[in-house]
NUVOMAR-258380 format. One record per residue: x, y, z of N, C-alpha, C, O, CB in turn; residue in one letter. Coordinates in steps of 0.02 Angstrom, whole numbers, plus 50000, padded with zeros to 5 digits. Glycine has a CB too. Layout:
# residues N
XYZXYZXYZXYZXYZA
...
This chain:
# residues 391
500414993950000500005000050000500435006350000500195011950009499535000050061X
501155005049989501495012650010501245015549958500835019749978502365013950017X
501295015549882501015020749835500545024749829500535030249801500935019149795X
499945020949869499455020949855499175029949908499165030249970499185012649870X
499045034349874498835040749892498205041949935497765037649926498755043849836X
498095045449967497605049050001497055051749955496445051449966497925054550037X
497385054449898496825054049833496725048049808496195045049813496995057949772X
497245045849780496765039049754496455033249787496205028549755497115035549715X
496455033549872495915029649923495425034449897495225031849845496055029450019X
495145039849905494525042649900494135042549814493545042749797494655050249930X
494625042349784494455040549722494005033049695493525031949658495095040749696X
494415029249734494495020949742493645021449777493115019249755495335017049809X
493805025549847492985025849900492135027549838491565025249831493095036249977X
492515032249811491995035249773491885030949727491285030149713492115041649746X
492365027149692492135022049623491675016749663491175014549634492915017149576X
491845014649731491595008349744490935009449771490495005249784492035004449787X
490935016349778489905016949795489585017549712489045016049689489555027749854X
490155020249683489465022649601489325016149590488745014249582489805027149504X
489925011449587489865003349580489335001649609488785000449586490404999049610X
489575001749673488704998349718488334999649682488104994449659488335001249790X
488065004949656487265008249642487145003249567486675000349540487245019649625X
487775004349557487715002949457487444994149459486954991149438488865003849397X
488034992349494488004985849480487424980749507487294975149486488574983749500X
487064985249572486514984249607486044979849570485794974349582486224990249624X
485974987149483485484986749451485734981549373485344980849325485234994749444X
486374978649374486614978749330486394971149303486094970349250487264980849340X
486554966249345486184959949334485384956449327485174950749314486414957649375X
485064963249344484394963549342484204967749304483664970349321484114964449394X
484494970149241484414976949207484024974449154483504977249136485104981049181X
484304967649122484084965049055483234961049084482684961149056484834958449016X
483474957249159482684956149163482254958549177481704956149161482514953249185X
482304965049217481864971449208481624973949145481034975349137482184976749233X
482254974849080481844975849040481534974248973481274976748924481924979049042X
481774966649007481104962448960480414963249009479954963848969481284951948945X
480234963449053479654963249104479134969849082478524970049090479994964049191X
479674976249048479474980749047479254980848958479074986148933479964985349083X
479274975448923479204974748836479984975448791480024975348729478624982248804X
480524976048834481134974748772481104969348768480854965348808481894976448779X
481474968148692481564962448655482534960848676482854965448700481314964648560X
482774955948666483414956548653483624960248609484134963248625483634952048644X
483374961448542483694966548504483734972948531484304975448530483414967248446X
483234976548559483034983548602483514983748635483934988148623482414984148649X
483604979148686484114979548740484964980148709485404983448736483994972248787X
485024976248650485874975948631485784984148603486254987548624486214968448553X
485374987648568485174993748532485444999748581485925003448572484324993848519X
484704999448665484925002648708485865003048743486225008048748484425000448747X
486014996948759486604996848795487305000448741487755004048762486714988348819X
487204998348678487715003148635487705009448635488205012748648487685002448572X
487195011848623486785019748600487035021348685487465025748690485595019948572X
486835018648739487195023148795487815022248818488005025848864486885022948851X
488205017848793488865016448781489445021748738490045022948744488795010048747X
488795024448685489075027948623489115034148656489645037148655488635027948553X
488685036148680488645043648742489065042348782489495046748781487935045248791X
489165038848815489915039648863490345040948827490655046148832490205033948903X
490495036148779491165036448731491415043848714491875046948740490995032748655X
491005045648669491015053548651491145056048690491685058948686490545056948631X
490765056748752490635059548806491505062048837491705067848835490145053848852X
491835057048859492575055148877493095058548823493665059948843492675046648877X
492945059448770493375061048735493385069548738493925072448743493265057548671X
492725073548734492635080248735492795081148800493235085248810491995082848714X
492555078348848492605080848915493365079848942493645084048977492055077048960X
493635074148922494385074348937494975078648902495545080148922494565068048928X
494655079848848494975086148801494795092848850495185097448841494525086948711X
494235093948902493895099348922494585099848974495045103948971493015098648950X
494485094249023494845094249061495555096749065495745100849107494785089849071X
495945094249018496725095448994496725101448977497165104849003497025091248934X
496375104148941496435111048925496155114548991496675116949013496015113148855X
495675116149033495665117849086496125119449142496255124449175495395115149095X
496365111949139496975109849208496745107549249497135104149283497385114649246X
496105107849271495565104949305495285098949304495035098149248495185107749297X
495175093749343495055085849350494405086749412493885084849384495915080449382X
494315088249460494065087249518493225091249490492755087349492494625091149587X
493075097549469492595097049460492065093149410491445093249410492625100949463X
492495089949369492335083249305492205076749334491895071949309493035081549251X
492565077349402492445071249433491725071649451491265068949421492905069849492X
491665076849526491035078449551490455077549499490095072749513491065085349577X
490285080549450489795082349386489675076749366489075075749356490035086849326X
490015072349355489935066849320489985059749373490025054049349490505067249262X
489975060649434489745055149480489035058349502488605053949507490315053549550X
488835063649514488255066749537487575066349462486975067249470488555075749564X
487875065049407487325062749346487355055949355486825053249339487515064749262X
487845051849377487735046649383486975042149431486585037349424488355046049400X
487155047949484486765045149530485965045649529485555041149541486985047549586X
485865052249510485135053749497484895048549433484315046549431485035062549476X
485255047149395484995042749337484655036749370484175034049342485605040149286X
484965033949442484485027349450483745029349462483395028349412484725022549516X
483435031749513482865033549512482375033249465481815030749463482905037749524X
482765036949420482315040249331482215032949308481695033049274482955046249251X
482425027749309482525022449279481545018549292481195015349253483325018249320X
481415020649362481015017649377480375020249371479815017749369481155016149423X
480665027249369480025032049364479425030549308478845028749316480305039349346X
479775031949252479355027949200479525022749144480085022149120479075032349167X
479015019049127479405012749089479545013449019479825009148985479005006149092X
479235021548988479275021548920479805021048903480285022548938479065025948891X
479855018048829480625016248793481245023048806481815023448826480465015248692X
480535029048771481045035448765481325038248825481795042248818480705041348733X
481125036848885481205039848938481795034148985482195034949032480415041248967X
481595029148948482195022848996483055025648945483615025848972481855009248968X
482915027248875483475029148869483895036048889484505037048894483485028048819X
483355040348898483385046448913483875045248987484425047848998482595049948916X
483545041449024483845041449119484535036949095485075038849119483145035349201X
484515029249033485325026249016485805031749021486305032649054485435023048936X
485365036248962485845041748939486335045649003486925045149020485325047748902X
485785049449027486075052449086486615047349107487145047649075485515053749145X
486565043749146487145037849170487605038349157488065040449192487155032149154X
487615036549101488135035649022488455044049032488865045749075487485034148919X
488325045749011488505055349033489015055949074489575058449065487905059949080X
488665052549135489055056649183489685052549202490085053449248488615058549248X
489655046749144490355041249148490775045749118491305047649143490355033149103X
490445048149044490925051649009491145056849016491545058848975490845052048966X
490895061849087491275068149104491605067749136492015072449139491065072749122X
491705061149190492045061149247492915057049249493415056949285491505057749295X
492655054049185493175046649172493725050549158493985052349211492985040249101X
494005052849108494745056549103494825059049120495385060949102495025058849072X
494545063649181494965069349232495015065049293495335067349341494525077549251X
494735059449299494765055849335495355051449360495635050849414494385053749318X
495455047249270496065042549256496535046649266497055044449290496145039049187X
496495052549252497125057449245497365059849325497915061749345496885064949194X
496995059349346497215059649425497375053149453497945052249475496635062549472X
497105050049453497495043249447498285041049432498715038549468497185040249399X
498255043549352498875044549329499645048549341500225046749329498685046049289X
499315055249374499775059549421499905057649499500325060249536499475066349423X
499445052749514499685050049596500185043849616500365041849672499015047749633X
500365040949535500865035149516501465038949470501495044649448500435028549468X
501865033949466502625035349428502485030449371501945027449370503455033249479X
502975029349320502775024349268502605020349294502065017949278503145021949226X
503045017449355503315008749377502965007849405503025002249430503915005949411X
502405011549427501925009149482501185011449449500755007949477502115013149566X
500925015249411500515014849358499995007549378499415008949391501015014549286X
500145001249379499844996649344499344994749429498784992949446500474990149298X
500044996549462499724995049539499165000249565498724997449599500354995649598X
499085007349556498765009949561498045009549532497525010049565499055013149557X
498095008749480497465006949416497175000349443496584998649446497805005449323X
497774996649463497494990549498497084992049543496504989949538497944986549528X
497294996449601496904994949676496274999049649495744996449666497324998649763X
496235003149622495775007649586495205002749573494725001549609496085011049516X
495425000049504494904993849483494624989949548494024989349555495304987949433X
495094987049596494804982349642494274983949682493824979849692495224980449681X
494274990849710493864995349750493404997249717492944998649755494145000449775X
493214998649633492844997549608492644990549588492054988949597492925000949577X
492994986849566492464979949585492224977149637491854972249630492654974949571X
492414980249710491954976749755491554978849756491104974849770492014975649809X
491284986649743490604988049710490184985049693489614985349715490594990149671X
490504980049631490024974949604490034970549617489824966149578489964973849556X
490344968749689490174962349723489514964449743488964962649723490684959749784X
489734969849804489264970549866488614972949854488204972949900489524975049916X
488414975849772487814978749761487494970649723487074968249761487884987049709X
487564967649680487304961949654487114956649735486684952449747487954958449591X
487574958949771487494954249828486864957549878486484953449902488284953549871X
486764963949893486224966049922485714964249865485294960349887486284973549945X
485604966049797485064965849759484814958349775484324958549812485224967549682X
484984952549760485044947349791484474945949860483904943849861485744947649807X
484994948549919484444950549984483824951249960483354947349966484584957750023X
483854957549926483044962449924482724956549891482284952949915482954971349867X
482994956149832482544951349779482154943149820481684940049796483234948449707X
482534941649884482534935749920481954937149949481484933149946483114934049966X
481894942949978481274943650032480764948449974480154947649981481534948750124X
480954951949934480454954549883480364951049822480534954749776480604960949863X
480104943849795480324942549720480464949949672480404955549697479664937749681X
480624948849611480414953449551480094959449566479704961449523479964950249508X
480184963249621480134968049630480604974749622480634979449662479974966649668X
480994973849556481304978149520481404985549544481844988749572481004977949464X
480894986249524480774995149525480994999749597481125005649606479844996649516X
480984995149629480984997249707481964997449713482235001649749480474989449771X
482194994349688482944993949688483324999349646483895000849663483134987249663X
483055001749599483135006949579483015014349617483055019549583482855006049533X
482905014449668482645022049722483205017249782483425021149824481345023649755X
483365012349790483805010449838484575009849824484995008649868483565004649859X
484745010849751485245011849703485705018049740486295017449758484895013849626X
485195025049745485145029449754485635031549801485975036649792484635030149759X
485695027249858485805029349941486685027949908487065032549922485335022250030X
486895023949880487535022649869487875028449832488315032249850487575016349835X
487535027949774487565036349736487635040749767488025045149751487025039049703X
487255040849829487165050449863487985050449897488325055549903486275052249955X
488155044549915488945043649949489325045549932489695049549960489235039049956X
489355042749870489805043749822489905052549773490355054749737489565037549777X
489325055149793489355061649789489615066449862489735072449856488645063249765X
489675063949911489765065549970490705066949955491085071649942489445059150028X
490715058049970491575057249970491855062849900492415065149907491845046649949X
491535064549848492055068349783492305073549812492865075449797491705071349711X
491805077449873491865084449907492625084849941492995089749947491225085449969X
492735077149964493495076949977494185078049943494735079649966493555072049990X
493995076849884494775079649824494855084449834494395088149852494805080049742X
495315085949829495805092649817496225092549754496525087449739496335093549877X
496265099249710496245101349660496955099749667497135098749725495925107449645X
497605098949603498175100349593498335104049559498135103149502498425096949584X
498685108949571498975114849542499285112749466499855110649457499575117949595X
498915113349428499365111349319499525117249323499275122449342498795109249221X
500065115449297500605120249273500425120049168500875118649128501615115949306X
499695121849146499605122149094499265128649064498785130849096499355117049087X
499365130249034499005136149004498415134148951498425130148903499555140748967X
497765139648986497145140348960497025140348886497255145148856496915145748984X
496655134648844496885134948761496165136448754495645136648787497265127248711X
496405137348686495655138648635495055134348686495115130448733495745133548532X
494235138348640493775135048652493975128648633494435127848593493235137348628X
493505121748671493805115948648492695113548600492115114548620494315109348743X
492905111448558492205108848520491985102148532492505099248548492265109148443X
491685099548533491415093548533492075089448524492465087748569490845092648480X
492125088348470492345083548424493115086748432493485082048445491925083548342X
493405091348429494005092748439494655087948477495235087348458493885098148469X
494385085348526494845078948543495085075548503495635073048513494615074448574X
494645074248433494905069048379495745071448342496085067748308494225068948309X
495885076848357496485079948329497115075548373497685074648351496475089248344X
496875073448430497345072648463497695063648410498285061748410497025072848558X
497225060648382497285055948350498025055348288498445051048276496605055848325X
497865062848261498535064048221498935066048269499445062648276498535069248161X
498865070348303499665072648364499765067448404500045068848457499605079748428X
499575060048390500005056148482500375053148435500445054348376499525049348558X
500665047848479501245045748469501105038548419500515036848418501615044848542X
501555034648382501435029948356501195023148385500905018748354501875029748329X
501315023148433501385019148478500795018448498500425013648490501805020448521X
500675024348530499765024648552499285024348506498725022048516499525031048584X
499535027248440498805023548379499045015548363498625012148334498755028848273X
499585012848378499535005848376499265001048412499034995648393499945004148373X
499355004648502499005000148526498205001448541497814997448566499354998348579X
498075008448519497415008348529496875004248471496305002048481497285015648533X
497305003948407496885000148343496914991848390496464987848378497445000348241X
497414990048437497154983848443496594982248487496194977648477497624980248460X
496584986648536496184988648586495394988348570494914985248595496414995248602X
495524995648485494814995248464494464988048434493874986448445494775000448410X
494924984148397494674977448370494444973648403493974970148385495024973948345X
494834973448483494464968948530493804971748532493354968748502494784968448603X
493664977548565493164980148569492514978248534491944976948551493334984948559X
492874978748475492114979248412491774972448393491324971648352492374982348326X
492164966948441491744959748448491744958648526491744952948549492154952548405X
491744964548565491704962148637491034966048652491044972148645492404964248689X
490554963648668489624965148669489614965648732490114963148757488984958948642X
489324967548762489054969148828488974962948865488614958248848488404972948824X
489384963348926489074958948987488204953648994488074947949012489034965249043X
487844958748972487114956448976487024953348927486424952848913486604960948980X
487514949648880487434944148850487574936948859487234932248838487614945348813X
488224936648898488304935048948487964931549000488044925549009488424938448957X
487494935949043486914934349062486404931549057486134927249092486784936549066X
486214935048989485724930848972485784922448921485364917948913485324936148940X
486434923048895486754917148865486604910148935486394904348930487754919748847X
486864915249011486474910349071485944908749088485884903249115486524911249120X
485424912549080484714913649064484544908849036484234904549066484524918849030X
484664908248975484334902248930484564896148941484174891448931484414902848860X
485224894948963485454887248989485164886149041485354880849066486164885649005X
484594889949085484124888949128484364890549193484144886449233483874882749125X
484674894149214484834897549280484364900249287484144902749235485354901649290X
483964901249349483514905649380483984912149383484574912949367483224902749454X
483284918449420483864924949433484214923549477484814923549463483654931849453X
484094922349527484504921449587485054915649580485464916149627484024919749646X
485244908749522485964907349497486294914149469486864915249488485944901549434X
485994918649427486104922449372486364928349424486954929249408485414923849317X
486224932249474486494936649522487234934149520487704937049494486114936449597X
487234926949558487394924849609488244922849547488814922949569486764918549653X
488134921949502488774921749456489054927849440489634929349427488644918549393X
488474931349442488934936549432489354941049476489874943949463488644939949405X
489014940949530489624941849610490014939449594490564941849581489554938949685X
489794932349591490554929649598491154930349539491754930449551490484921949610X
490854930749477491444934949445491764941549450492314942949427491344935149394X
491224946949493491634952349519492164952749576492634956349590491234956349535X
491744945349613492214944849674493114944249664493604947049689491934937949713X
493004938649614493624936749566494144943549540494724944849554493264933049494X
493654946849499493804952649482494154955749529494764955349526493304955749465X
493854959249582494014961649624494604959049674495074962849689493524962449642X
494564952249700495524949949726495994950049681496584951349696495694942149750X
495774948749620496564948049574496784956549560497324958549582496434942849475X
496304961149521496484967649501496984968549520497414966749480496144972449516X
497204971249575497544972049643498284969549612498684972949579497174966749716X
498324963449630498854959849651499214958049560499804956849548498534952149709X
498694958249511498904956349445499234963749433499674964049391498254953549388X
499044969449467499534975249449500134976349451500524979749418499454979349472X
500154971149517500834973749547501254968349502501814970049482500944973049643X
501044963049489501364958149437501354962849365501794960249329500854950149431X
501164966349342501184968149290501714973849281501914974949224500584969149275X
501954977649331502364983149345502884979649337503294981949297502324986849408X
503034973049371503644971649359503704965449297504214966049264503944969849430X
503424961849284503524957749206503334962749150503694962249100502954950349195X
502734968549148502574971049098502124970449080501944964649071502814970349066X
501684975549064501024977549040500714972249007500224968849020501044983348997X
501194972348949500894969848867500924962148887500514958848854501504972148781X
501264958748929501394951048960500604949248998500334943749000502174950949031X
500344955949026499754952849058499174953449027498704949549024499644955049118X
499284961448993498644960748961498294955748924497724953648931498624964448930X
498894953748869499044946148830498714943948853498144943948831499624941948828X
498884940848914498754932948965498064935048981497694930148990499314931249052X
497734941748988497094940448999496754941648936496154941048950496834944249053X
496794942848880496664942248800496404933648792495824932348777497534944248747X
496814929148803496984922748814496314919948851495954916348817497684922148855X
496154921048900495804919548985495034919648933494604915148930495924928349075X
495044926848891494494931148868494094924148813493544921348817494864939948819X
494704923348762494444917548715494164910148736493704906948710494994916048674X
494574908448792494414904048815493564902348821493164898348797494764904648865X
493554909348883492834909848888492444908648858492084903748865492644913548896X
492394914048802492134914048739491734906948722491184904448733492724915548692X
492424905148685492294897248658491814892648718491514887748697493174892848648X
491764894048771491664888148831490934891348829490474887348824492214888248921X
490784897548833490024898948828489574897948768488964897848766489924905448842X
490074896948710489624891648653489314888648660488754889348634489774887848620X
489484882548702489114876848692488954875148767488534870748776489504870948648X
489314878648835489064873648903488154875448926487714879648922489704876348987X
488264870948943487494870648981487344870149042486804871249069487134866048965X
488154867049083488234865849151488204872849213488594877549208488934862249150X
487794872349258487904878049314488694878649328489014883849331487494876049388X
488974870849337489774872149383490284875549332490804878749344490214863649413X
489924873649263490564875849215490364881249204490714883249158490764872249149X
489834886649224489754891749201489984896849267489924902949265489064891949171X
490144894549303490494895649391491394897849360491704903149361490464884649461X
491594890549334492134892849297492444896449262493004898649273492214891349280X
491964897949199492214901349157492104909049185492534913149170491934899449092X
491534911149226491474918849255492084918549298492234924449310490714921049301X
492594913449335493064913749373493704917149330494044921849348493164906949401X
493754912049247494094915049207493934921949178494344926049157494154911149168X
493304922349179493184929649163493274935949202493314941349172492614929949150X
493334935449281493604940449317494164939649319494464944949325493414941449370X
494604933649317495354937549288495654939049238496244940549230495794935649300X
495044938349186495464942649127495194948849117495424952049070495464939549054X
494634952049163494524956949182494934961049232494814967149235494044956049195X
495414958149274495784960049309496254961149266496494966849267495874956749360X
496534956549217497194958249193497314963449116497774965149079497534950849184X
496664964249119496474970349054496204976349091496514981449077495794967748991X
495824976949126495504987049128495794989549154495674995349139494854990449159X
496334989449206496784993649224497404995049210497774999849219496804993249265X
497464987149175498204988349137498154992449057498604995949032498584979749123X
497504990849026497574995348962497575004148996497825008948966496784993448900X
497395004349030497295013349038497955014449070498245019449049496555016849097X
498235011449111498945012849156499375011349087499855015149080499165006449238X
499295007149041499835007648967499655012648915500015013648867499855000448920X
499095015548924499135021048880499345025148904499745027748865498675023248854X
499315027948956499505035149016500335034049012500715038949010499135033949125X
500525028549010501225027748995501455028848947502065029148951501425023349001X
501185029948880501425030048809501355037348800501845040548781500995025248751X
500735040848815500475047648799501165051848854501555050248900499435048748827X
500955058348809501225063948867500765065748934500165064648937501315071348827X
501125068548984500975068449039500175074249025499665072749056501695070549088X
500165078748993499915085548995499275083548939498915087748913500555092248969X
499235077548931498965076148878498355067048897498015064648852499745075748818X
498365064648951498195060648990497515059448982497235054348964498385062349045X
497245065749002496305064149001496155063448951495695059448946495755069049023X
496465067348867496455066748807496485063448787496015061248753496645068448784X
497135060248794497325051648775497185046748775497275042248735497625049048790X
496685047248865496035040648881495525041948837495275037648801495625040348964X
495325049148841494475052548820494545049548740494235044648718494345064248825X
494945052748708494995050748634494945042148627494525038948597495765053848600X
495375040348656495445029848640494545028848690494135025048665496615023148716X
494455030648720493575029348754493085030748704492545027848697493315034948822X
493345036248662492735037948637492775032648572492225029848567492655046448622X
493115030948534493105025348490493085019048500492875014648462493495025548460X
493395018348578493025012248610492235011248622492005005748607493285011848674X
491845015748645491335015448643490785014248590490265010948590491325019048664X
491175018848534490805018048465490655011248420490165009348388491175021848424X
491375008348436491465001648436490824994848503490504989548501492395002148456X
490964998448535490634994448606489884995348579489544990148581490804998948700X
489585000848554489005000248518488804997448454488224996548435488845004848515X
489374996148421489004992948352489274985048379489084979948350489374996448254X
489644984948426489734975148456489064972848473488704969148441490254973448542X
488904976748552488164977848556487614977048508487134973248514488094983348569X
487724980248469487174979848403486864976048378486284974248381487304981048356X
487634973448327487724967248304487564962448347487044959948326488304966348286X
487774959348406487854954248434487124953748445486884948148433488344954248488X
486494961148477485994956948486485584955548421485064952248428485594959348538X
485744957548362485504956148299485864948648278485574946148230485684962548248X
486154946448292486644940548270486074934748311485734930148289487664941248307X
486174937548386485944933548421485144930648413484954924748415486094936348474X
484734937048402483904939048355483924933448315483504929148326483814947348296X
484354932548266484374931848195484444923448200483954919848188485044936548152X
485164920348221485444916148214485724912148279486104907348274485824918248175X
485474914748341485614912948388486384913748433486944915448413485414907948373X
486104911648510486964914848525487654912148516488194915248519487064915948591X
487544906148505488044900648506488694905348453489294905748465487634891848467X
488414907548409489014910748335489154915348367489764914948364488764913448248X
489014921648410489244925348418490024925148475490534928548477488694928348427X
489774919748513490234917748566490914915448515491484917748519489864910848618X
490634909648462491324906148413491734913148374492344913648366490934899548334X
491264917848355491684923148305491994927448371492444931048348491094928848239X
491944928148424492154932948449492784930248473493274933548455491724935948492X
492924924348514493444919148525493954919448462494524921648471493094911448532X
493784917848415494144917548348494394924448328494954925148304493654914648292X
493984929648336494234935248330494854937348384495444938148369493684939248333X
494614937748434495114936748490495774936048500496164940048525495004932648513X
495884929248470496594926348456496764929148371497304927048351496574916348466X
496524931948337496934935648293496954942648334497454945348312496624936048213X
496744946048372496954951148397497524949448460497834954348479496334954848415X
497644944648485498054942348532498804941748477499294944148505497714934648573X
498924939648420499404938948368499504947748358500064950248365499074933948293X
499024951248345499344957448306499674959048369500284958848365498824964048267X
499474960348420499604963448490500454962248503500874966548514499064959048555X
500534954148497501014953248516501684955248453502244955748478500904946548543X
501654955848405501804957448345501984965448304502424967348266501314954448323X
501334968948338501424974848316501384982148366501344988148354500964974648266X
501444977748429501494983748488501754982848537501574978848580500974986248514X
502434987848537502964986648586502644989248686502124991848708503724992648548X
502994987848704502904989048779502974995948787503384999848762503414985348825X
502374997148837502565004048887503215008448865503785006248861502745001248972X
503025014448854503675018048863503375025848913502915029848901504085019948768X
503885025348973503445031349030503385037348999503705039548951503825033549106X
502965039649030502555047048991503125050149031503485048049076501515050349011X
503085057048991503565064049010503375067749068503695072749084503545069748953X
């Protein structure tokens, strides 16, 4: 724990309540809203389209940030949209209005995330980068232990009483707006630039470094066959898990998530970024392929085991290896820009996948994405060198 900052515990405090709230609702999101008339296609439609709003979202707002010098009020703004969005969720069930409250959500991911990472990024040195991002992630995944694990509770003594968990979302949220009041600002030594436009972040695409448009094209490929979690889910759904198997796996892959993050950081600082990310690239296909075809509860215990550590050994190490490649002054930009094409991507995966799935069932989407996978695990290792520390 010596690295580990007084800001980035409160950072870590604050991720692991938005978590609570998010993840509360997160395993019960898709069966809420089929209950409410989505189709699977609706739902892969919704989760991109508010995926696609964050994305963007991260890229302008982290461009806002850098040019500002300012991180801490991007944080606040964008954990405080977070929170009011659960409520709205329940309020009413119309289509336009459930995306309207996604939206919000989604929003306030994308204002808060690169002034965020970027503080993050200034409370580590290169060599310790991976450990920080680590404990970061972990404290945000127990989030999504401890909220799937209360929803659980409620759902035990309330069946399918949805709606009510959404206004109890809330109390975690209001925390997590509490604890932001604790940051303290750091003095940038940057000067005030032009208005910044929407879309203006995209410049940063021609000015970075080679390195960083190499490893972000691999980044994006994964992306654009990696579909949302709630397929996942419901891929368990149909092999006949009740909700309460279907919660109850998914804790436990956050739980997973959440011990390794941590400890796969500090392994990654010292073997190297690109060694772990790999190895959880690897973990990722596996999966993949194994949710093709199983039908078993224990083997589906397994593979979410493999799936929180290749969740551990990818989300904190890709953002701690980009922050390493980019310039220092240039950080929230560097995430915001690679987020926002991640996202864009994360929505037409989404898309596709629940149209694939509509169409032709889920079994192909699991085989092409596996297969895709391991040709992106080849370019990776092939066409993108290791970490080099930011300035």
């Amino acid at each position: 724990m010596k690295h580990i900052s007084k800001s980035v515990w409160i950072l870590s405090l604050i991720s692991l309540f938005t978590d609570t709230a998010s993840e509360m609702l997160y395993p019960i999101m898709p069966i809420y809203l089929k209950s409410i008339g989505f189709t699977v296609l609706l739902i892969g439609i919704l989760e991109g389209f508010a995926e696609a709003i964050a994305g963007l979202s991260k890229g302008y707002f982290g461009k806002r940030s850098d040019n500002s010098g300012k991180r801490v009020p991007f944080v606040q703004l964008g954990y405080a949209f977070s929170a009011i969005s659960k409520p709205m969720m329940a309020m009413f069930i119309y289509p336009l209005w459930i995306f309207f409250a996604r939206t919000i959500d989604r929003l306030g991911k994308g204002i808060r995330t690169g002034a965020r990472d970027a503080l993050l990024s200034d409370e580590a040195t290169p060599q310790t980068k991976a450990k920080v991002f680590g404990f970061h992630r972990s404290m945000d995944t127990l989030g999504a232990v401890l909220g799937p694990a209360l929803a659980l509770l409620y759902l035990y003594y309330y069946p399918e009483d949805y709606k009510t968990l959404f206004f109890i979302a809330f109390v975690p949220g209001l925390l997590a707006i509490i604890a932001s009041f604790y940051l303290k600002e750091k003095k940038q030594e940057i000067k005030i630039k032009k208005k910044t436009s929407f879309f203006s972040f995209l410049n940063y695409w021609k000015q970075s470094p080679s390195s960083y448009r190499k490893l972000a094209i691999g980044l994006l490929a994964f992306t654009l066959f990696n579909s949302s979690d709630v397929f996942l889910l419901l891929k368990a759904k149909d092999a006949g898990l009740d909700d309460t198997s279907i919660i109850g796996v998914y804790i436990f892959y956050n739980l997973i998530y959440a011990l390794f993050a941590f400890p796969i950081g500090i392994l990654a600082d010292k073997i190297g970024l690109k060694k772990v990310f790999i190895f959880g690239l690897s973990l990722f296909a596996i999966v993949y392929f194994g949710m093709a075809t199983n039908t078993n509860l224990y083997v589906f215990f397994g593979l979410f085991f493999l799936y929180g550590v290749y969740a551990a050994a990818t989300e904190g190490i890709s953002k701690a290896w980009i922050s390493n490649i980019c310039d220092k002054k240039d950080t929230a930009t560097a995430i915001g820009t690679f987020s926002a094409f991640q996202s864009i991507c994360t929505m037409l995966a989404s898309a596709l996948a629940g149209f694939i799935w509509f169409t032709f069932g889920a079994s192909i989407i699991f085989i092409v994405t596996g297969i895709a996978t391991l040709i992106i695990i080849i370019y990776l290792m092939y066409s993108v060198r290791h970490s080099i520390p930011n300035k």
